[in-house]
N, CA, C and O atoms as a GROMACS GRO file, in nm:
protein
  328
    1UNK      N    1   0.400  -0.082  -0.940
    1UNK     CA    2   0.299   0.021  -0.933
    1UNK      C    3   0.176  -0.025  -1.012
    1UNK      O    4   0.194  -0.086  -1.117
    2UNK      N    5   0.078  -0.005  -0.975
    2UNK     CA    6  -0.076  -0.067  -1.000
    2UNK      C    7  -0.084   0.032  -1.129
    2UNK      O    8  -0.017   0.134  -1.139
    3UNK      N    9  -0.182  -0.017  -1.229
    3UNK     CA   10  -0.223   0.003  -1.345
    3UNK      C   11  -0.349   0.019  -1.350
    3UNK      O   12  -0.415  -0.084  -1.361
    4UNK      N   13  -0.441   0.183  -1.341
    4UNK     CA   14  -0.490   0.238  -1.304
    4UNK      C   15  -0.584   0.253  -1.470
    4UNK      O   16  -0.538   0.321  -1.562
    5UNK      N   17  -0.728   0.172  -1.482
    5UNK     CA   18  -0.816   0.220  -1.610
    5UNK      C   19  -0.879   0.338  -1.570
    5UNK      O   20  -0.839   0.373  -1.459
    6UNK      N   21  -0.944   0.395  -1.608
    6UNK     CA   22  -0.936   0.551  -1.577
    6UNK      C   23  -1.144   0.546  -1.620
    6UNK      O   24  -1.177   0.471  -1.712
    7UNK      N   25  -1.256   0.624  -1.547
    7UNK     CA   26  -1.388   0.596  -1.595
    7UNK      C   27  -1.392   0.736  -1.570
    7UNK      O   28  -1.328   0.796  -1.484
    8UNK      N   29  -1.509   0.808  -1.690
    8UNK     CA   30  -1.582   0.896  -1.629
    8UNK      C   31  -1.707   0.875  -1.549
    8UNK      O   32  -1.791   0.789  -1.575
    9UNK      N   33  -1.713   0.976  -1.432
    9UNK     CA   34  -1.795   0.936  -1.282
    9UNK      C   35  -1.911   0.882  -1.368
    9UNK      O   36  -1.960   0.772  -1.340
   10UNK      N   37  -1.961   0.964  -1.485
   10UNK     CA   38  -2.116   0.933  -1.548
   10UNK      C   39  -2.126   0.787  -1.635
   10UNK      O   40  -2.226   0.722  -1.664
   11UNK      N   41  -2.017   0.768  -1.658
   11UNK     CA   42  -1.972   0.634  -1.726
   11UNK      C   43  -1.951   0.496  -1.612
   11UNK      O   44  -2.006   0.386  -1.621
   12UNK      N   45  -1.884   0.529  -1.537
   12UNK     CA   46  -1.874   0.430  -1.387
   12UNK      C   47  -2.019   0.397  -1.319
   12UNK      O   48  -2.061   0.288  -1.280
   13UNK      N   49  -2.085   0.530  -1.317
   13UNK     CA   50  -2.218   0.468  -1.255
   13UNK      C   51  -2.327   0.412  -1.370
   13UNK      O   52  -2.428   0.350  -1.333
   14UNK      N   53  -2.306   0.433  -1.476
   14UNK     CA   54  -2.360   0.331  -1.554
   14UNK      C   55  -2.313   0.196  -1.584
   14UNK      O   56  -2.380   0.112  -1.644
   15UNK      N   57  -2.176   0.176  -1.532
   15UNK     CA   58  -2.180   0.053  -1.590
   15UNK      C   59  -2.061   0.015  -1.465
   15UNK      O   60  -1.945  -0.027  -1.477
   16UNK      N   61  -2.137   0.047  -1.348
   16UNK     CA   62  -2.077   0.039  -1.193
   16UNK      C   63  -2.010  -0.184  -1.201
   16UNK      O   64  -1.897  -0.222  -1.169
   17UNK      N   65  -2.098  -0.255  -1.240
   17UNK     CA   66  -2.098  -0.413  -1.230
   17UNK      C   67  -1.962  -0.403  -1.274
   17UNK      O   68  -1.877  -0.407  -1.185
   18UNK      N   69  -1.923  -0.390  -1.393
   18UNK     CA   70  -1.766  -0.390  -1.494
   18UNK      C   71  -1.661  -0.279  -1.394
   18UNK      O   72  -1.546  -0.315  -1.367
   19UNK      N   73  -1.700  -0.184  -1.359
   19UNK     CA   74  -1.592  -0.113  -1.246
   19UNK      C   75  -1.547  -0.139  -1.140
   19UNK      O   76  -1.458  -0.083  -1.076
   20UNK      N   77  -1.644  -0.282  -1.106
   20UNK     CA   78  -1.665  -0.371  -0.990
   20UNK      C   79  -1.574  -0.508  -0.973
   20UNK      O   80  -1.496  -0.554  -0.890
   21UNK      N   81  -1.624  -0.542  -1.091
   21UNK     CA   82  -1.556  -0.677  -1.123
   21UNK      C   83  -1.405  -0.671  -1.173
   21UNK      O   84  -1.330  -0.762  -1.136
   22UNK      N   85  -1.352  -0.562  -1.261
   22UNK     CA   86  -1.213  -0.533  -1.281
   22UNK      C   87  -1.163  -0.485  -1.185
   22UNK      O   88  -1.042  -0.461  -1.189
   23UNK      N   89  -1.246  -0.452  -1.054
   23UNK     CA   90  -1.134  -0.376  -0.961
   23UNK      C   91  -1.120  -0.536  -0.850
   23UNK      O   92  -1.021  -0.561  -0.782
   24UNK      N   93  -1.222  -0.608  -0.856
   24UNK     CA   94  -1.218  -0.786  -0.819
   24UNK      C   95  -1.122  -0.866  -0.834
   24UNK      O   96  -1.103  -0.952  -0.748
   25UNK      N   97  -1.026  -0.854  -0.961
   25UNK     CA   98  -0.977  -0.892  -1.050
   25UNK      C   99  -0.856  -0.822  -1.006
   25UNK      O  100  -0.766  -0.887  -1.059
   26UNK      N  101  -0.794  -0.709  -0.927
   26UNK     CA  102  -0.675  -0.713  -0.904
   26UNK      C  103  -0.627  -0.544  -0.973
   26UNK      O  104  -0.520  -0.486  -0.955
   27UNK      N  105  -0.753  -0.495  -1.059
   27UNK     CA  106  -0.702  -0.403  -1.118
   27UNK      C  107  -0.737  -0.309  -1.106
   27UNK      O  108  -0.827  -0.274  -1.181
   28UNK      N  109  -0.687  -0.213  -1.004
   28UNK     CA  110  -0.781  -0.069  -0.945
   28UNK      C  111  -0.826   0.046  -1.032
   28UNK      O  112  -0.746   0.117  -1.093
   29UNK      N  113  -1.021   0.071  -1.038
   29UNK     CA  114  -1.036   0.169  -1.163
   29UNK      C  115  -1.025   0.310  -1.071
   29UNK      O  116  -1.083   0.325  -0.963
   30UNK      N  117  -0.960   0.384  -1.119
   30UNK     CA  118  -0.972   0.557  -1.101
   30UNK      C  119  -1.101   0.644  -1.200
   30UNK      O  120  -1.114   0.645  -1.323
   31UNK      N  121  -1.188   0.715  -1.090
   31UNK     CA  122  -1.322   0.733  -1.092
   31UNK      C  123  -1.285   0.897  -1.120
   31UNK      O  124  -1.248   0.965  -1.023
   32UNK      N  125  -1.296   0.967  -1.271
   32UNK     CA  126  -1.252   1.120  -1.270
   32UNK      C  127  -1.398   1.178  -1.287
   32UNK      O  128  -1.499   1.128  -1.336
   33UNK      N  129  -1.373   1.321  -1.220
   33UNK     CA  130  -1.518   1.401  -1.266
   33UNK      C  131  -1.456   1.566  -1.318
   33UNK      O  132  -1.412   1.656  -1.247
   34UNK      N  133  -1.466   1.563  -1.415
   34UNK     CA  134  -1.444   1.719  -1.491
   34UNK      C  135  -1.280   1.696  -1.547
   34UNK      O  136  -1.220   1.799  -1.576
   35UNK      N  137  -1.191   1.536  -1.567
   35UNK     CA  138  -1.104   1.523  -1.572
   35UNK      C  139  -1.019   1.508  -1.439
   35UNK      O  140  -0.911   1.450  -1.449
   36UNK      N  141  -1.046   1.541  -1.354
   36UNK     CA  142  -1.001   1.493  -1.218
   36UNK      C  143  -0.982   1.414  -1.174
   36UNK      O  144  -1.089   1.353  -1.174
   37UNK      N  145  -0.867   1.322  -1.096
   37UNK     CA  146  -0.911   1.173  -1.021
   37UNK      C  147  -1.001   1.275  -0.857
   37UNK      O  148  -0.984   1.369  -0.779
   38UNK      N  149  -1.094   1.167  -0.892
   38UNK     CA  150  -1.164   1.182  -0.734
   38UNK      C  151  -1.221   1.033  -0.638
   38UNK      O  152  -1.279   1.041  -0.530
   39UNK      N  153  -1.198   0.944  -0.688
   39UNK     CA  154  -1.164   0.816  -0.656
   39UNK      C  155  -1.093   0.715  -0.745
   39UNK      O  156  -1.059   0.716  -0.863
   40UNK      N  157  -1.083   0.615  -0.632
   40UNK     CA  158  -1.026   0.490  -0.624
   40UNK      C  159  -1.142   0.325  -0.622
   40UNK      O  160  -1.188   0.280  -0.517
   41UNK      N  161  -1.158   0.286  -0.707
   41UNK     CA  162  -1.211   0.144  -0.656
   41UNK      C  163  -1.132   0.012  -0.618
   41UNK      O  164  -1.097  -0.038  -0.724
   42UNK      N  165  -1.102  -0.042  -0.545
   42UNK     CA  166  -1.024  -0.136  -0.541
   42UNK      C  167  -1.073  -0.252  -0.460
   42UNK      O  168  -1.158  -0.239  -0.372
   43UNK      N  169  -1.011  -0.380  -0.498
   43UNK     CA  170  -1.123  -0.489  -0.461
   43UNK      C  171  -1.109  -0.488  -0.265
   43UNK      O  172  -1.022  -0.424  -0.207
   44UNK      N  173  -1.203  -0.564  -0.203
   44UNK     CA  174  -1.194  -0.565  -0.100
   44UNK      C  175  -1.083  -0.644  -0.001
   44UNK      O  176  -1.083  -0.666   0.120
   45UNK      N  177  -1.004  -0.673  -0.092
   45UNK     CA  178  -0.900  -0.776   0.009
   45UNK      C  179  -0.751  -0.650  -0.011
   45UNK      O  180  -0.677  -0.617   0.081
   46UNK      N  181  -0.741  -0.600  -0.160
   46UNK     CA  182  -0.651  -0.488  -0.147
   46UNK      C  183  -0.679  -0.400  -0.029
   46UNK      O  184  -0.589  -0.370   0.050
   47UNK      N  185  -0.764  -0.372  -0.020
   47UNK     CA  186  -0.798  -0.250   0.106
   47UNK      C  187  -0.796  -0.338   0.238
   47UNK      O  188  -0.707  -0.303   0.315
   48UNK      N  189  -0.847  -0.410   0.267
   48UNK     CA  190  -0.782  -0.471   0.400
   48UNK      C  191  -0.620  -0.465   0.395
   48UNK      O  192  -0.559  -0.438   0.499
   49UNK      N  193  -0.564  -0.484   0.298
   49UNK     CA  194  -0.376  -0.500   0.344
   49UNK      C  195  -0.380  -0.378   0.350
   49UNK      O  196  -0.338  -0.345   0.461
   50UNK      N  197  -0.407  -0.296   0.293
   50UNK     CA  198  -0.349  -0.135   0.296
   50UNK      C  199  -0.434  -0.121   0.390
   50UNK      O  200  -0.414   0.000   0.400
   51UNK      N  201  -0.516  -0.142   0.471
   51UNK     CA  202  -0.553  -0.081   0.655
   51UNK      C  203  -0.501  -0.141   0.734
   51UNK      O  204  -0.540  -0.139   0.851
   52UNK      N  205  -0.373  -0.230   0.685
   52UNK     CA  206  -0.312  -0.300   0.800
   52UNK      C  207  -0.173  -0.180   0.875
   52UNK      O  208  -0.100  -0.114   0.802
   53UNK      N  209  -0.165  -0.177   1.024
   53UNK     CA  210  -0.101  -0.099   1.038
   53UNK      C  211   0.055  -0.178   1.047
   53UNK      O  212   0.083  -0.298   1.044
   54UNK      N  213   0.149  -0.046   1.063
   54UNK     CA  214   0.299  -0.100   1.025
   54UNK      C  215   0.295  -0.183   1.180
   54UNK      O  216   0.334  -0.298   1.163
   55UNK      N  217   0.258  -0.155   1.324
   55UNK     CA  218   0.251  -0.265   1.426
   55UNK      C  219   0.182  -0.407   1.361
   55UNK      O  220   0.248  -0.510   1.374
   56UNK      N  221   0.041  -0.416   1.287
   56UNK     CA  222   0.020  -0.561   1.227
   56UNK      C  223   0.126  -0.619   1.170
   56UNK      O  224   0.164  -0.731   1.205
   57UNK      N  225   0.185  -0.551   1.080
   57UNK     CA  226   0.294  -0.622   1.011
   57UNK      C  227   0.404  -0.655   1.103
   57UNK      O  228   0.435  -0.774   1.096
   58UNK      N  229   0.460  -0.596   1.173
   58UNK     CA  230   0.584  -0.621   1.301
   58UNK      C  231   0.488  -0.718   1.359
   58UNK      O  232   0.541  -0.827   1.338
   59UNK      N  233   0.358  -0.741   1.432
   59UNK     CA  234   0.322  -0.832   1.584
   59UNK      C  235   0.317  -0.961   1.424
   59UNK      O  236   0.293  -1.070   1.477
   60UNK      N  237   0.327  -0.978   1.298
   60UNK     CA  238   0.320  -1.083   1.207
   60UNK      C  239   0.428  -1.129   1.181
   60UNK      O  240   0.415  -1.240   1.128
   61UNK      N  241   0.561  -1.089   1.196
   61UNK     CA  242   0.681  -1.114   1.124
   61UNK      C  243   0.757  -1.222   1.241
   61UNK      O  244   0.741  -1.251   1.359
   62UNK      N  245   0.834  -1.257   1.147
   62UNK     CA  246   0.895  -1.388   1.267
   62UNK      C  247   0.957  -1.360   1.384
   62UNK      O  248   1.029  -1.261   1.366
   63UNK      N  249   0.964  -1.403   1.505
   63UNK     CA  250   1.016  -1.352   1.580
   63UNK      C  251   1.156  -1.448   1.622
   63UNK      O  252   1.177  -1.570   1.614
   64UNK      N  253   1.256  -1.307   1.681
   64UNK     CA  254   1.362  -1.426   1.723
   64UNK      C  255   1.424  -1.424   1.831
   64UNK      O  256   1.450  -1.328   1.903
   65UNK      N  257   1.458  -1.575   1.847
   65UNK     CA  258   1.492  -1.589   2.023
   65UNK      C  259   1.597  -1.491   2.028
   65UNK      O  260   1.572  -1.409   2.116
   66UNK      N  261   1.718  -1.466   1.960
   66UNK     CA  262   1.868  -1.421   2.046
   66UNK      C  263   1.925  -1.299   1.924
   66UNK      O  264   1.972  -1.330   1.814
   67UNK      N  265   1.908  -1.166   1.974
   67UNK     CA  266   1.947  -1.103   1.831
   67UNK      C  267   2.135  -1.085   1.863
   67UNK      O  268   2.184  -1.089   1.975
   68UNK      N  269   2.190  -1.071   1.770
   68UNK     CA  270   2.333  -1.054   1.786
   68UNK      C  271   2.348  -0.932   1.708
   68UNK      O  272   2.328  -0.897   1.592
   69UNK      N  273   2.399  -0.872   1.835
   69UNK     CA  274   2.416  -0.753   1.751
   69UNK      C  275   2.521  -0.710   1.609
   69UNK      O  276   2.622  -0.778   1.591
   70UNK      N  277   2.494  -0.620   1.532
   70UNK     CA  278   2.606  -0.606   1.399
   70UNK      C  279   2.737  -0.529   1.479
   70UNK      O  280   2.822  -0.611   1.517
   71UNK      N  281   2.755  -0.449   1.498
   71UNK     CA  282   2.874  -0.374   1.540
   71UNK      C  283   2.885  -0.411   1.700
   71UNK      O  284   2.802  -0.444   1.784
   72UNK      N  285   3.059  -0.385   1.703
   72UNK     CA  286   3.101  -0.390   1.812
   72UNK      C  287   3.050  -0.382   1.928
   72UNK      O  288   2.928  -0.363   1.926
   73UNK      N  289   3.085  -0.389   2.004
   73UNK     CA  290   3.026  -0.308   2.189
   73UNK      C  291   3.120  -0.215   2.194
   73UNK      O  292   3.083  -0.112   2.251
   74UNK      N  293   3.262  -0.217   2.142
   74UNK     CA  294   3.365  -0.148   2.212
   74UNK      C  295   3.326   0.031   2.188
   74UNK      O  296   3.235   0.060   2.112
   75UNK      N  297   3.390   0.119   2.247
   75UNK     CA  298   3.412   0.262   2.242
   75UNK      C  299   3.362   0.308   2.115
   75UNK      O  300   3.272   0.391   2.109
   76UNK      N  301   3.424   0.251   2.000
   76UNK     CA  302   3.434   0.269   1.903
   76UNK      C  303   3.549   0.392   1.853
   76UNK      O  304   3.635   0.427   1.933
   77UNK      N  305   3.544   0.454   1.712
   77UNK     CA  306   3.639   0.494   1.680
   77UNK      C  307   3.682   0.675   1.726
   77UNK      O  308   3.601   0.765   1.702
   78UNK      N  309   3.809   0.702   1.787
   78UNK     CA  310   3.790   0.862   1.834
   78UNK      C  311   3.749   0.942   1.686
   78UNK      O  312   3.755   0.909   1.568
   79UNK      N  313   3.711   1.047   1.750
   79UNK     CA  314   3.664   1.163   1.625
   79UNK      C  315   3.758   1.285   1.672
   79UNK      O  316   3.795   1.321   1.784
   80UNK      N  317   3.790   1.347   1.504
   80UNK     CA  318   3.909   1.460   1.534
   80UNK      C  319   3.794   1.584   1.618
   80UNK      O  320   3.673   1.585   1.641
   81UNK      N  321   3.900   1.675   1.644
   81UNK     CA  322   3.825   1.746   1.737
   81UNK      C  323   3.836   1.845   1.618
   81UNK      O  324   3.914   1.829   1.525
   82UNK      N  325   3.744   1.956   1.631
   82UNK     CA  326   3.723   2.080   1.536
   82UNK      C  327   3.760   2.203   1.530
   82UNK      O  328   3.723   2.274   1.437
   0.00000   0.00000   0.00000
């Protein structure tokens, strides 16, 4: 779980370059106003993976020629009746 420095909004936009460069760096700042989180900064390559959808990740993953299945084919096991 990411490790979140915490700015006030009036503090972040003064010194936006440093909220910039630590969130560059791997380390996402949380932007509060009145004590609130109301954003997120995070560098631009984090946010590309997190807009990747769960199909990107499946059409990326290895694919394989012959799956074998885990369990049987057969009937399988009777169930008591109720």
């Amino acid at each position: 779980m990411a490790t979140y420095r915490s700015w006030k909004l009036e503090t972040a936009k003064a010194q936006l370059s440093e909220v910039v460069r630590d969130a560059e760096r791997g380390k996402p700042q949380l932007i509060t106003r009145r004590g609130e989180p109301v954003a997120v900064v995070i560098s631009a390559r984090e946010y590309a993976l997190k807009e990747q959808s769960g199909w990107d990740v499946f059409a990326r993953a290895p694919q394989v020629e012959e799956f074998e299945p885990v369990r049987p084919s057969g009937p399988g096991r009777a169930l008591p009746e109720f």
